[in-house]
C-alpha positions in Angstrom: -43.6 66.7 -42.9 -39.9 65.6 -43.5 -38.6 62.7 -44.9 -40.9 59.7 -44.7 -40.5 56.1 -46.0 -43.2 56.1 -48.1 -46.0 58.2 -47.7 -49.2 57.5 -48.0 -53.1 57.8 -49.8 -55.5 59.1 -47.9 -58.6 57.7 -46.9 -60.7 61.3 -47.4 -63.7 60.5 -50.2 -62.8 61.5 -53.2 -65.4 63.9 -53.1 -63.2 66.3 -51.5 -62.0 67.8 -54.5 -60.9 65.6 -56.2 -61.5 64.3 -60.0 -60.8 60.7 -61.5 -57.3 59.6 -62.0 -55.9 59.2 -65.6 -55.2 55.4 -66.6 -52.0 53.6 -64.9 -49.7 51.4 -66.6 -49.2 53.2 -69.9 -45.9 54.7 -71.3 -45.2 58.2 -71.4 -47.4 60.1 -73.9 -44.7 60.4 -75.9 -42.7 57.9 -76.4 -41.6 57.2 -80.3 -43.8 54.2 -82.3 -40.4 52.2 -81.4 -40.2 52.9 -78.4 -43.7 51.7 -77.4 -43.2 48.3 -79.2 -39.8 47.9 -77.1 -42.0 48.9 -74.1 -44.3 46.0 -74.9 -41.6 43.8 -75.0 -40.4 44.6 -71.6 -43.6 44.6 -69.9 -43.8 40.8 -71.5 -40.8 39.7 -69.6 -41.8 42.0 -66.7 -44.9 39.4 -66.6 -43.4 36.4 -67.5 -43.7 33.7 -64.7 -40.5 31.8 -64.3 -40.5 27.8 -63.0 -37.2 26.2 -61.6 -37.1 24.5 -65.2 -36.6 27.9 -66.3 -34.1 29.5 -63.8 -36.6 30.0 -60.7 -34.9 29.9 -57.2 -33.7 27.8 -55.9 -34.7 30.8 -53.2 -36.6 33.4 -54.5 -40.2 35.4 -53.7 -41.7 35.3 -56.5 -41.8 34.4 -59.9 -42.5 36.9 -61.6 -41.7 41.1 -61.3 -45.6 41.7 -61.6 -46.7 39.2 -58.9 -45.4 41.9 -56.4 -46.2 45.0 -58.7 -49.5 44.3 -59.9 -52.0 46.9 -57.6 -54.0 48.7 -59.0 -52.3 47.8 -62.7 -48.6 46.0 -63.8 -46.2 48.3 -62.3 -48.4 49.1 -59.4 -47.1 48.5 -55.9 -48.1 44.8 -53.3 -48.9 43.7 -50.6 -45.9 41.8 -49.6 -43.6 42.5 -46.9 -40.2 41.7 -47.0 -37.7 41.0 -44.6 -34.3 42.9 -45.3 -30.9 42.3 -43.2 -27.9 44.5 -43.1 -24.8 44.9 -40.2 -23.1 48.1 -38.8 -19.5 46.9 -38.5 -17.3 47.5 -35.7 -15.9 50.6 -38.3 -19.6 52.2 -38.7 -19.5 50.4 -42.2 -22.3 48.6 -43.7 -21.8 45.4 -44.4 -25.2 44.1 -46.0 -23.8 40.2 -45.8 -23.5 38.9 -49.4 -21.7 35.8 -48.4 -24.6 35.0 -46.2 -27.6 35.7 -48.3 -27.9 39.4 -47.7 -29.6 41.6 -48.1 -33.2 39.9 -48.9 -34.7 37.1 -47.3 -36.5 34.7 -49.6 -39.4 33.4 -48.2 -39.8 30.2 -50.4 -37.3 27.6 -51.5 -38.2 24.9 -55.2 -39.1 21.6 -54.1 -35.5 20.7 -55.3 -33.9 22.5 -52.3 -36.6 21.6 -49.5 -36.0 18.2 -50.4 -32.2 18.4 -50.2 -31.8 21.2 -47.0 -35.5 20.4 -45.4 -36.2 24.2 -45.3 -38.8 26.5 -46.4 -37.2 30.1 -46.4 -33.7 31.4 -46.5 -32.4 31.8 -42.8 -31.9 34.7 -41.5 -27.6 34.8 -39.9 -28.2 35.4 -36.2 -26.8 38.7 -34.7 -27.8 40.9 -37.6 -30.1 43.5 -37.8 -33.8 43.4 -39.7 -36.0 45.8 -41.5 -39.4 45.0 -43.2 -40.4 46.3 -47.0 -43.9 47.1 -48.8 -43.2 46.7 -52.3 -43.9 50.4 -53.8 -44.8 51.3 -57.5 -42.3 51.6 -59.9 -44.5 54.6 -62.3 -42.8 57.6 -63.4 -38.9 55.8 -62.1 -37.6 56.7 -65.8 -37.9 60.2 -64.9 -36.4 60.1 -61.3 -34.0 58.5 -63.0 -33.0 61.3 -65.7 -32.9 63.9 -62.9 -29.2 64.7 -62.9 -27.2 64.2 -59.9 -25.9 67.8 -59.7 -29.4 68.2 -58.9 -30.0 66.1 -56.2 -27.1 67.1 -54.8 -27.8 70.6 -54.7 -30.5 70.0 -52.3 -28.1 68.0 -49.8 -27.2 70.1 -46.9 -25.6 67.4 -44.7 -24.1 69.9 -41.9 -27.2 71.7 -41.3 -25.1 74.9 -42.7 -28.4 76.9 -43.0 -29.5 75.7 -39.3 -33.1 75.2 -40.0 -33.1 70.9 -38.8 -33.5 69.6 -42.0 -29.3 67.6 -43.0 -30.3 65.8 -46.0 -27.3 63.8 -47.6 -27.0 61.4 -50.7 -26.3 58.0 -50.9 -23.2 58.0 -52.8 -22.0 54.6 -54.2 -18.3 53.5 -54.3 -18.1 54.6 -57.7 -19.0 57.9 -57.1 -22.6 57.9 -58.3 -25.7 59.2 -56.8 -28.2 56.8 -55.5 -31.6 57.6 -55.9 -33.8 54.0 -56.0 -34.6 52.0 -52.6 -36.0 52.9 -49.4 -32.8 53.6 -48.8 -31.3 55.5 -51.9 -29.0 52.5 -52.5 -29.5 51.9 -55.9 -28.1 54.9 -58.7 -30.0 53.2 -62.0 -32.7 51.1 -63.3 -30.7 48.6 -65.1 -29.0 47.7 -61.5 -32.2 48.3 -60.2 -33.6 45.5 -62.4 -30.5 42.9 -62.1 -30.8 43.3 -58.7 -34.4 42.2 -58.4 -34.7 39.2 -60.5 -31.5 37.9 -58.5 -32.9 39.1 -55.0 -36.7 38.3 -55.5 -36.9 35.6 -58.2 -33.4 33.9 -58.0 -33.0 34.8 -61.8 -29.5 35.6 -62.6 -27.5 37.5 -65.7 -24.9 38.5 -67.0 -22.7 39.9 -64.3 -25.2 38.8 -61.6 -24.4 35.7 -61.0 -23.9 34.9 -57.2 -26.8 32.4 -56.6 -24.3 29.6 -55.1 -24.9 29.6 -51.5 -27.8 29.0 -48.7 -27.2 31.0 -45.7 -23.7 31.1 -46.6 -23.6 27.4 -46.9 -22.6 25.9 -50.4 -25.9 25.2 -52.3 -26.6 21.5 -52.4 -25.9 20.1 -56.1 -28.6 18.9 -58.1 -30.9 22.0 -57.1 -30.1 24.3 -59.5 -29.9 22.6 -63.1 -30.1 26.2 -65.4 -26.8 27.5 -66.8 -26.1 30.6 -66.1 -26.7 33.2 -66.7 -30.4 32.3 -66.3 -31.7 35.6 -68.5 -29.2 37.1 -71.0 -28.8 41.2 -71.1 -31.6 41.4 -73.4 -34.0 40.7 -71.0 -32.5 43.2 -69.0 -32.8 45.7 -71.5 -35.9 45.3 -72.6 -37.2 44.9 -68.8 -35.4 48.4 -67.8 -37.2 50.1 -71.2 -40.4 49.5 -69.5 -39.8 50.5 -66.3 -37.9 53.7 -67.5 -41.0 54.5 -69.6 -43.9 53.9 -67.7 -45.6 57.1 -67.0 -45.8 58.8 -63.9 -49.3 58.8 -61.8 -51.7 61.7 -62.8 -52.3 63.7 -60.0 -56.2 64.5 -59.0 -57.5 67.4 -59.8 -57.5 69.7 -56.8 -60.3 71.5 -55.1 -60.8 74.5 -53.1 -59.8 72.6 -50.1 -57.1 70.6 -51.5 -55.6 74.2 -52.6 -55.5 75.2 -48.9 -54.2 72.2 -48.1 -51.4 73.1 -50.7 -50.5 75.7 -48.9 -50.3 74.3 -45.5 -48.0 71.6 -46.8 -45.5 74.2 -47.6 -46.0 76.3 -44.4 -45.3 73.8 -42.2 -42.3 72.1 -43.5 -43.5 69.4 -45.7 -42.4 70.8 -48.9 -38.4 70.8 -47.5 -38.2 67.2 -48.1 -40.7 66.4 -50.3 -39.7 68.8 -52.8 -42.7 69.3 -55.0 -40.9 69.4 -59.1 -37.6 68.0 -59.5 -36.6 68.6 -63.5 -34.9 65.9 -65.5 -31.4 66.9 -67.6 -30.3 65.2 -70.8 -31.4 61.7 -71.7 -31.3 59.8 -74.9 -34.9 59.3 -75.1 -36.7 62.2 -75.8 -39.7 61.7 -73.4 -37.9 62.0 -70.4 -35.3 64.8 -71.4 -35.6 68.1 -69.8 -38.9 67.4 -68.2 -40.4 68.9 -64.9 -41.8 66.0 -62.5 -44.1 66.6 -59.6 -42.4 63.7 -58.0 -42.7 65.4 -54.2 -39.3 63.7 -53.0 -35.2 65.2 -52.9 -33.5 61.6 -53.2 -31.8 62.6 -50.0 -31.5 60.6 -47.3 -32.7 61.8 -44.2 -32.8 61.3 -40.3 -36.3 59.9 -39.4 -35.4 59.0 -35.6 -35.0 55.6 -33.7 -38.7 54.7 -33.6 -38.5 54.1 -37.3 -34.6 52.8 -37.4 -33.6 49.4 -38.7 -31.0 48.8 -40.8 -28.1 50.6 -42.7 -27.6 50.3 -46.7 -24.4 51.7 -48.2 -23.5 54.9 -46.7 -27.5 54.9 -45.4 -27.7 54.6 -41.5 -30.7 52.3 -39.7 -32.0 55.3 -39.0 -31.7 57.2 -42.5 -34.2 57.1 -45.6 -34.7 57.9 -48.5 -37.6 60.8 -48.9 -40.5 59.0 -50.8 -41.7 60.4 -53.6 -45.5 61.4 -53.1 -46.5 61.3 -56.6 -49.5 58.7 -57.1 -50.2 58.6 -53.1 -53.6 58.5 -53.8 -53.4 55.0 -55.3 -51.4 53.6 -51.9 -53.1 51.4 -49.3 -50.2 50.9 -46.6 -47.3 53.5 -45.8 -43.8 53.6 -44.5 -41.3 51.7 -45.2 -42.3 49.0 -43.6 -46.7 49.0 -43.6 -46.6 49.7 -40.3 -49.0 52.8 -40.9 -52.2 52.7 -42.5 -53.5 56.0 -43.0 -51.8 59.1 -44.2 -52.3 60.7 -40.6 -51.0 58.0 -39.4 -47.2 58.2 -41.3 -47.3 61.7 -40.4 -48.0 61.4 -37.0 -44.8 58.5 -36.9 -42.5 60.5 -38.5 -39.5 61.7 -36.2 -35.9 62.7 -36.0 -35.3 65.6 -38.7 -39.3 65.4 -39.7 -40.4 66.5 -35.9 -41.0 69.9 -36.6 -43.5 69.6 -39.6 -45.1 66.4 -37.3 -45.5 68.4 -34.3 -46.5 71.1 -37.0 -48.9 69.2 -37.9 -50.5 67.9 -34.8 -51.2 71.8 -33.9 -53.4 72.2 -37.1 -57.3 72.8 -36.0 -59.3 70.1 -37.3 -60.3 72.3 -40.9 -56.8 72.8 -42.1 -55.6 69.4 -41.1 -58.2 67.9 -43.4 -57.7 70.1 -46.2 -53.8 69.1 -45.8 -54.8 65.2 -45.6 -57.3 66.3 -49.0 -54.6 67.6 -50.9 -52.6 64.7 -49.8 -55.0 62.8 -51.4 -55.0 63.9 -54.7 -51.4 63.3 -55.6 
C-alpha cells in the first residue's frame, strides 16, 4: 500500500484487538506550565466564530477553524468537501490562479456581497482543473513539522535509482524549503499553514495576507468589506500556530494477536515504503517536540497514485501526485482519500494506483485471514 491521500479507519469491531483510545485534543504531555496557558489561548481563537462585523468573508467557508475541525474533538477532522482549482500551464508549471480566486472555492458569500453581485459561492474560472478535499485532523502536525528536512529528503528517490517502483519526491517551495502540509505537500510550516486558512476558508486576513480584493478576478464591489486590514494581527497567528503545533498526536490502539500479524503483512507487501512507520523530529525550541520519534506512518513525499485518482497540480506537485498521508489516528477517520470518495479502509486500498499498484494488487492476493488482520491492525492506528 503506497502512497494514498488519506487513508483510512477501519470499520473491524474494536474487539479485534484493540483497546480504548487515549483522550484527543490535549497538548503534548509535556509541554511547560506556559506553554499550556499559550495553548489555551490559541485553541480560543482556534474557536472563535468570526461575523462580517468582525472580518468574516466577504467569501469564506466558515467562520470559524473548529467548525471544520471539530470530529471527534477541536482539532479533529469534517465532513466538508471542498472544491480546489489549479492549471498546468502550457510550460508544465502550476499556476494555482491567485488573480482569480485560486486555489479554494468558497461556497458562501455575507449578505453584503450577495446583495451587491447576486451570488452565493465564489465561481469557479472556466477551463481549469478541479479536485475535491475532506478536511483531515490537524493532531500531532507540531511534530511533522519538527522532522527536519534532511530527513524527508533522505527518503526521496525521484529516479527510481534502486528500481523497486516506488519515485517519491518532495515538494520543494521557491525558497528552497521542504513542503510537508497539504494533500499535496504544498505547505513547508504551520504558521503559513494557518495564514493560509483563515484567508482561504474564513476570508480573515493578516499581516502579509492580505489579498482579499477580488471575486473571480473581478474587483470586489465597495461597501462589502468594511474591516481594515489586516483583519487579525500576528498575534492571533501566533497563538493559533502554538496550538496546532502542540496538540498531541492520536494514541494508537493497543494491538492484538491479530493486529500483530497484520503488522507484519503491512511491511511484506509494500505498505511500509510509503507510509513509513517512525519518522524522528531534530531540534526545535520547544522541548516537547525536540528529538522525538513519531509513529506518524507517512514520508512527506509526494508520490504517483495514477490517473484514476488525478486532479490537480500544487507547486511542483502534479494532478496525479500526493502527498503520503500520515496514518497515525486512522482509527478515528470516517471517509478516506483525498477527496471522500472511499469509505472503508479496503476500499482506499483497493483505489490506490500508479506507484501504490504493487502493494494494491498485493493486497487483493491476501486469503481472506491475513487481509483482516492487515485491515485490524489498520484499525488500531
Amino acid at each position: 500500500m503506497k502512497p494514498t491521500a488519506a487513508l483510512v479507519v477501519l470499520l473491524v469491531p474494536l474487539g479485534i484487538g484493540c483497546a480504548s483510545p487515549a483522550k484527543l485534543g490535549d497538548p503534548l504531555d509535556d509541554v511547560s506550565k506556559n506553554e499550556r496557558a499559550e495553548f489555551d489561548k490559541g485553541r480560543a481563537v482556534f474557536t472563535r466564530e468570526f461575523e462580517p462585523g468582525t472580518g468574516l468573508g466577504p467569501l469564506f467557508n466558515a467562520n470559524a477553524c473548529s467548525e471544520c475541525h471539530e470530529e471527534p474533538v477541536t482539532g479533529g477532522h469534517g465532513d466538508e468537501i471542498e472544491t480546489h482549482f489549479a492549471l498546468v500551464r502550457p510550460d508544465r508549471t502550476c499556476d494555482v490562479l491567485e488573480d482569480r480566486g485560486g486555489p479554494v472555492v468558497q461556497n458562501h458569500v455575507t449578505p453584503a456581497l450577495k446583495e451587491a453581485l447576486g451570488i452565493d459561492a465564489e465561481p469557479i474560472p472556466e477551463g481549469v482543473a478541479t479536485g475535491r478535499r475532506t478536511t483531515p485532523d490537524i493532531f500531532g502536525f507540531g511534530l511533522l513539522e519538527a522532522v527536519p528536512d534532511k530527513r524527508i529528503l533522505a527518503h526521496a528517490d525521484p529516479d527510481d535509482r534502486d528500481r523497486d517502483g516506488i519515485s517519491g519526491r518532495a515538494n520543494i517551495l521557491p525558497d528552497g524549503r521542504v513542503g510537508r502540509f497539504g494533500r499535496k505537500a504544498q505547505v513547508a510550516d504551520l504558521a503559513e499553514f494557518t495564514r493560509d486558512a483563515f484567508l482561504f476558508e474564513q476570508g480573515i486576513t493578516s499581516p502579509g495576507h492580505l489579498a482579499e480584493d477580488t471575486v473571480g478576478g473581478r474587483p470586489l464591489p465597495p461597501g462589502v468589506d468594511t474591516v481594515a486590514e489586516p483583519e487579525i494581527d500576528d498575534k492571533a497567528i501566533e497563538e493559533t500556530t502554538l496550538f496546532m503545533r502542540l496538540l498531541a498526536p492520536p494514541a494508537p490502539l493497543e494491538l492484538g494477536g491479530q493486529a500483530k500479524k497484520g503488522r507484519k503483512i503491512f511491511e511484506h507487501i509494500g505498505c511500509a515504503d510509503c507510509h513509513t512507520p517512525v519518522l524522528k523530529t531534530g531540534h526545535s525550541r520547544i522541548e516537547a517536540l525536540e528529538h522525538r520519534k513519531v509513529a506518524a506512518y507517512t514520508d512527506l513525499l509526494l508520490h504517483d497514485m495514477g490517473p484514476d485518482l488525478a486532479d490537480i497540480c500544487m507547486g511542483l506537485a502534479a494532478p496525479s501526485e500526493f502527498r503520503t498521508e500520515p496514518l497515525m489516528g486512522l482509527h478515528n477517520m470516517t471517509q478516506f482519500l483525498h477527496d471522500g470518495r472511499a469509505r472503508s479502509v479496503e476500499e482506499a486500498i483497493r483505489l490506490h494506483g500508479g506507484e501504490a499498484s504493487h502493494s494494491r494488487d498485493a493486497f487483493a492476493q491476501l486469503d481472506d485471514k491475513s487481509r483482516a488482520a492487515l485491515l485490524a491492525f489498520l484499525g488500531c492506528l
